[in-house]
C-alpha positions in Angstrom: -3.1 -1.2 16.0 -0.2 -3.2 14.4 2.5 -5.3 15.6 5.8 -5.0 14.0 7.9 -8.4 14.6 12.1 -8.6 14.9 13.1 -12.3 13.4 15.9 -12.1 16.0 13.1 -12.0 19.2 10.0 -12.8 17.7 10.8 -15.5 15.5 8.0 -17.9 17.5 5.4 -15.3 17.3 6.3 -14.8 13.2 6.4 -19.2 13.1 2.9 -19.3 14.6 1.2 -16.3 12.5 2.4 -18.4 9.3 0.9 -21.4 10.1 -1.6 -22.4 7.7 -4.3 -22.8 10.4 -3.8 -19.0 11.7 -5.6 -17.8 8.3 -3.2 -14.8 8.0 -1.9 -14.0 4.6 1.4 -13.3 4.3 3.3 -10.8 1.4 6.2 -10.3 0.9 7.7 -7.0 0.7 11.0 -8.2 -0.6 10.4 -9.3 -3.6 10.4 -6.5 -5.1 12.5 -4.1 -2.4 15.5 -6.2 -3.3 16.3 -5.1 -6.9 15.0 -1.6 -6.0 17.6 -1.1 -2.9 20.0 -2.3 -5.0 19.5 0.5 -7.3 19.5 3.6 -5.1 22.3 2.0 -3.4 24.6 1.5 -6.4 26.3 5.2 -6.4 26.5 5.4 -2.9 28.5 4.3 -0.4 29.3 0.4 1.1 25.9 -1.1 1.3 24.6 -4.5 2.7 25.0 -7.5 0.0 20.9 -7.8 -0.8 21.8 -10.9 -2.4 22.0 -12.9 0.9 19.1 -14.3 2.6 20.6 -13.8 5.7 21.6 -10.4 5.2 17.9 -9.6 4.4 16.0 -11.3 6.8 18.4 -9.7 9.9 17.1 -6.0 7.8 13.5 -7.4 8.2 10.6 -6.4 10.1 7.0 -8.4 9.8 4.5 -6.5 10.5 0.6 -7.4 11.5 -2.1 -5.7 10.1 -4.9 -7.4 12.2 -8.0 -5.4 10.5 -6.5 -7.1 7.2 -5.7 -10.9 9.1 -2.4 -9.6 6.5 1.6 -10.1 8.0 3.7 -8.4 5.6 7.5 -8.6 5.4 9.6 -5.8 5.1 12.8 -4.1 5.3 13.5 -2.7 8.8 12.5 1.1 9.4 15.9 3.4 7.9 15.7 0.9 4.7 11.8 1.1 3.9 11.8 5.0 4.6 15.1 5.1 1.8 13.0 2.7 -0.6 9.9 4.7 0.1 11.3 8.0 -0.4 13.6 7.2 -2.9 11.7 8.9 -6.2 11.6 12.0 -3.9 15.5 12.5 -4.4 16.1 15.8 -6.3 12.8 17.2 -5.5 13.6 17.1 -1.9 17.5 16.9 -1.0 18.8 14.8 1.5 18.4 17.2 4.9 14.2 18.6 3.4 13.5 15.1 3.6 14.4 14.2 7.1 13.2 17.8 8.5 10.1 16.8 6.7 10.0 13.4 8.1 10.8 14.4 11.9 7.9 17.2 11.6 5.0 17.2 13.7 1.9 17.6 11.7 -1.6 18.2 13.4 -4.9 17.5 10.8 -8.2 18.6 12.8 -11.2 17.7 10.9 -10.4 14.5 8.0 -12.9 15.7 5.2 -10.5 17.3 3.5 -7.7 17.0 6.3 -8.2 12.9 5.3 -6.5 14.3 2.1 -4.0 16.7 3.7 -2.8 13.3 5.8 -2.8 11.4 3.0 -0.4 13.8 1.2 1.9 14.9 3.8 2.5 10.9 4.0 2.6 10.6 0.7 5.7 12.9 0.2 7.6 11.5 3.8 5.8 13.2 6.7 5.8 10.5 9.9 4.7 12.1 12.3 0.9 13.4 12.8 -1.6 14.0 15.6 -5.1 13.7 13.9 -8.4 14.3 15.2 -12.2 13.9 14.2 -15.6 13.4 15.9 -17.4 12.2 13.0 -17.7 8.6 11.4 -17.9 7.6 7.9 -21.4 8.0 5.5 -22.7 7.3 2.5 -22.5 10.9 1.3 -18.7 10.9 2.2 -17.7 8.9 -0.5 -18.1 11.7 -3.4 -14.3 12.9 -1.7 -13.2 10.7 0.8 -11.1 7.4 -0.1 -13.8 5.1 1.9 -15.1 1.6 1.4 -18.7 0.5 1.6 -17.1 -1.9 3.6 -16.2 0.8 6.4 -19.5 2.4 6.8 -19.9 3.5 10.0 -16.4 3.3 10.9 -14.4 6.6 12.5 -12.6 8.8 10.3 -9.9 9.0 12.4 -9.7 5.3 12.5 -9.7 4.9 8.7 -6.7 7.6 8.5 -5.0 5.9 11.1 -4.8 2.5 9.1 -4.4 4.1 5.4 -1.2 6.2 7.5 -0.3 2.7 8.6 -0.3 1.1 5.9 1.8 3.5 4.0 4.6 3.5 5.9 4.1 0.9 9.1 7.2 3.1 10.8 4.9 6.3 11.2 4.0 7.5 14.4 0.1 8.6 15.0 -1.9 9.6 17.6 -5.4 9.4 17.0 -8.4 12.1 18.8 -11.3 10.0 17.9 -13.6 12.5 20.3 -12.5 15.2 18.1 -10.2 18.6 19.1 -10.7 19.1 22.5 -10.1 22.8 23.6 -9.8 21.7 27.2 -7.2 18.7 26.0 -3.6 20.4 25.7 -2.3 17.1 24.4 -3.7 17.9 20.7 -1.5 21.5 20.1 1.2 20.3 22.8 0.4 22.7 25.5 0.6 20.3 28.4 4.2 19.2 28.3 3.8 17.3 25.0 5.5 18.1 22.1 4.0 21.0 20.4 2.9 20.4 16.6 5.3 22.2 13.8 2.1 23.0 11.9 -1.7 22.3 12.1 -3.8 21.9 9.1 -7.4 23.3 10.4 -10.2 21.3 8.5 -12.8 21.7 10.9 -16.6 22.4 10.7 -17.0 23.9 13.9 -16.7 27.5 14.0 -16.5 27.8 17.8 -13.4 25.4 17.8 -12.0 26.7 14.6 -11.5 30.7 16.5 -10.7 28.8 19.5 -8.1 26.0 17.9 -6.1 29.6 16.4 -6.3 31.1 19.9 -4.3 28.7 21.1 -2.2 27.8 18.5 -1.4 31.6 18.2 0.0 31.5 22.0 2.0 28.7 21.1 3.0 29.7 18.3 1.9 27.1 16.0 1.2 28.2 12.4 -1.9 27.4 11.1 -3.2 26.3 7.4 -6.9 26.0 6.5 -7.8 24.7 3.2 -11.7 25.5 2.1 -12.5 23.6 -1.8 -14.8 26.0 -3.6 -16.3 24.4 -6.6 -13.5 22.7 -8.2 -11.0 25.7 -6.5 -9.5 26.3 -3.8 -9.1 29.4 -1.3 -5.9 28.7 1.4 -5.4 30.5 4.5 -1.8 30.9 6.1 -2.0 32.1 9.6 1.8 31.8 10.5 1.6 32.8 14.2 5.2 31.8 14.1 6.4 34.2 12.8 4.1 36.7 14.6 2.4 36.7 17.5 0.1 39.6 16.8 -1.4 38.4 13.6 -4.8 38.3 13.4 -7.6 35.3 13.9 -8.5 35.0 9.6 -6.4 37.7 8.8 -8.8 40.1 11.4 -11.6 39.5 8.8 -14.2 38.7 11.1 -12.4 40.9 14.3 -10.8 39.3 17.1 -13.5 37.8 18.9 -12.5 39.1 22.3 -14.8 38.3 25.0 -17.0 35.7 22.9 -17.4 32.5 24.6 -18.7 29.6 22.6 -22.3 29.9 23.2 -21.9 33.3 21.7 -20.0 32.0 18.7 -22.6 29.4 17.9 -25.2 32.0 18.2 -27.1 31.8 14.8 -26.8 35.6 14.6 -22.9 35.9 15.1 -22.0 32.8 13.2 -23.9 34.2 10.0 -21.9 37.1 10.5 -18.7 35.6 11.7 -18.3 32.5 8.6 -19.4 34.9 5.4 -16.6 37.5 7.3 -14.4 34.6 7.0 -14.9 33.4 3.6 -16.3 36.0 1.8 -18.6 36.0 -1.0 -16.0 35.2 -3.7 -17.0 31.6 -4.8 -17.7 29.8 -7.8 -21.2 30.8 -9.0 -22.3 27.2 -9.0 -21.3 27.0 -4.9 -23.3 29.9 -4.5 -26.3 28.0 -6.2 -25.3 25.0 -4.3 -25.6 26.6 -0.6 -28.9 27.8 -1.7 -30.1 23.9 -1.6 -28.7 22.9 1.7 -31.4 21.7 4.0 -33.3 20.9 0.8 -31.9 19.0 -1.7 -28.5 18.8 -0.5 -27.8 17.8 3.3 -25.0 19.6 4.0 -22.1 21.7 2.2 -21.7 20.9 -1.1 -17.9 19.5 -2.1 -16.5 17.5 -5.0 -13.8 14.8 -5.0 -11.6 17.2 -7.3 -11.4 19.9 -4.9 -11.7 18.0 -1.8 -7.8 16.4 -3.3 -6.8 19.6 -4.7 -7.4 21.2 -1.4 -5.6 18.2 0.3 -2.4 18.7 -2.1 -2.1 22.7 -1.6 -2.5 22.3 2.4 0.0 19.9 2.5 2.3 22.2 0.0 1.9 24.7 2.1 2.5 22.7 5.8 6.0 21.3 4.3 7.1 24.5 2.9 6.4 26.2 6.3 8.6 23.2 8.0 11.2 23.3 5.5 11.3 27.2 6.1 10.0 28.7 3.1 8.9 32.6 2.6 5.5 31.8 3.1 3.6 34.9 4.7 0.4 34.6 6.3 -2.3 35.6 3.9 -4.8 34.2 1.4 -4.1 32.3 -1.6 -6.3 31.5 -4.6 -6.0 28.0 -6.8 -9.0 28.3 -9.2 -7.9 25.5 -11.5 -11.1 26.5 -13.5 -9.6 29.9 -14.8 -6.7 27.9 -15.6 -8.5 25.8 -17.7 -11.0 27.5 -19.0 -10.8 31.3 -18.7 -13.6 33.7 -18.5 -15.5 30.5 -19.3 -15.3 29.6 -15.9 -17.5 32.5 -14.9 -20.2 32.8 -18.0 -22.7 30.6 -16.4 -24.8 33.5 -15.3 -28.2 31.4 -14.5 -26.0 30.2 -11.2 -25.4 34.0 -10.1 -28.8 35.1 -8.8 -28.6 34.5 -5.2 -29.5 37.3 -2.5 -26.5 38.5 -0.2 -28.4 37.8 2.8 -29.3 34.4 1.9 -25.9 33.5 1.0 -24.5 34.5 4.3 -26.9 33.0 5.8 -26.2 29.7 4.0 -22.6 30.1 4.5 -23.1 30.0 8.4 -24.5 26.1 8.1 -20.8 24.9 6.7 -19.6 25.9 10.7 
């Protein structure tokens, strides 16, 4: 999707792109990287004099954003990641931040996987598999970072550039068709590399029990993020650490013998998805599922918890990499407790919703 450009071999490919004619615009990356890699060099050891012109063009890379007719110039690959990085130091010492960087992170589903990505990148992960069927709406754009601009577009295709444009060194492979159950290359099953941790973000309940199937015979751990209301519920399935552990903590059973037309059976998925998330949301979500396929079209999410959800996902993948105590379980975030209190709950005109129907409604979110 991009070309990154070595002065030292591709200075007639960098000469020609900045021509005024070729209508690329070019930025400068060093402006600004030169007083700021001389800072977080100072207390360390011999560094290159970023005084010299000719010192910094040798440490530079130019790199092509085509979708953006943009060439940006910037320090080569170990000197960006140290400059990008560099208000990490403390929080993340020295060997977290390049076990975090040489991770393998798998997103399925970029709703609120877009904002898993875009926080694992955030804090130094490079390395991510990412996969999604769907293409960008209208209705998106109450939680996704989009542009009107990219209506239409894949999702995996906007996470790809926004990954790219972060950090041009990252390394992405994009599943445009979606997680393919049949397609080892996702997981790493068929001689790839397997995936240090996958966030599950997916709508699809037949892929989501069959995506932790796999991932349990490999032995990948699994995180699922679900925003409820302006909260959200996490799931840590660490099949790492144990082999045995059940699909959703064994919440909805094991699933043994179900093939995928059984799991998308209206009957078994109403049964299956309110095992799996229970019947402990926000009273207002409650109300909310009560209007999809009327006044709402589909699940009802918010930008706050669609981040929030994004942030504690990607917590809880680079605490898993980094080897943190993290069991398998469910985790609460209800930010509106925190801030509120009892408030949170005294809204009892959104409580008055049937059992049935709300299990019912909970099976259209897979």
């Amino acid at each position: 999707m991009i070309e990154i450009l070595d002065p030292k071999t591709d200075s007639r490919r960098i000469d020609e792109l900045l021509q005024p004619n070729c209508g690329m615009h070019y930025v400068d990356g060093w402006k600004s990287a030169r007083s700021e890699l001389a800072a977080i060099d100072a207390f360390g050891p011999a560094s290159p004099n970023w005084d010299d012109d000719r010192v910094v063009e040798d440490s530079s890379r130019y790199i092509v954003y085509p979708w953006r007719s943009t060439m940006v110039r910037l320090p080569a690959d170990e000197h960006f990641y140290r400059l990008r990085t560099a208000r990490n130091r403390y929080l993340l010492d020295d060997d977290e931040q390049r076990q975090w960087g040489s991770a393998l992170i798998g997103v399925a589903g970029l709703s609120v996987g877009a904002s898993v990505v875009s926080v694992c990148a955030l804090t130094g992960a490079r390395r991510f598999r990412i996969a999604d069927l769907d293409t960008l709406g209208p209705s998106n754009l109450n939680r996704l970072q989009g542009s009107v601009c990219d209506l239409g577009m894949s999702k995996v295709t906007l996470a790809q550039r926004r990954l790219l444009e972060t950090d041009p060194y990252c390394d992405v492979s994009a599943h445009p068709n979606g997680y393919d159950s049949l397609d080892g290359s996702f997981l790493g099953s068929v001689g790839e590399e397997q995936l240090s941790v996958l966030a599950e973000e997916m709508d699809d309940l037949a892929l989501k029990v069959v995506v932790r199937q796999q991932a349990r015979v490999l032995g990948i751990p699994v995180v699922m993020a679900t925003d409820n209301g302006d909260n959200v519920i996490l799931d840590v399935e660490r099949y790492d650490l144990d082999a045995e552990y059940p699909l959703f903590h064994g919440r909805a059973g094991e699933f043994t013998g179900m093939d995928v037309s059984e799991l998308n059976d209206p009957r078994n998925r109403i049964r299956i998805a309110s095992a799996i998330v229970g019947s402990d949301v926000t009273p207002r979500t409650r109300y909310s599922l009560t209007q999809v396929g009327r006044s709402l079209p589909s699940w009802p999410q918010l930008g706050t918890a669609a981040n929030a959800a994004g942030s504690v996902a990607g917590l809880a993948a680079r605490l898993i990499v980094l080897g943190a105590d993290m069991q398998s379980g469910r985790y609460r975030v209800d930010l509106d407790r925190i801030l509120l209190g009892d408030k949170a709950a005294s809204a009892t005109r959104w409580n008055e919703l049937d059992e049935y129907a709300f299990a019912a409604l909970m099976s259209q979110r897979y």
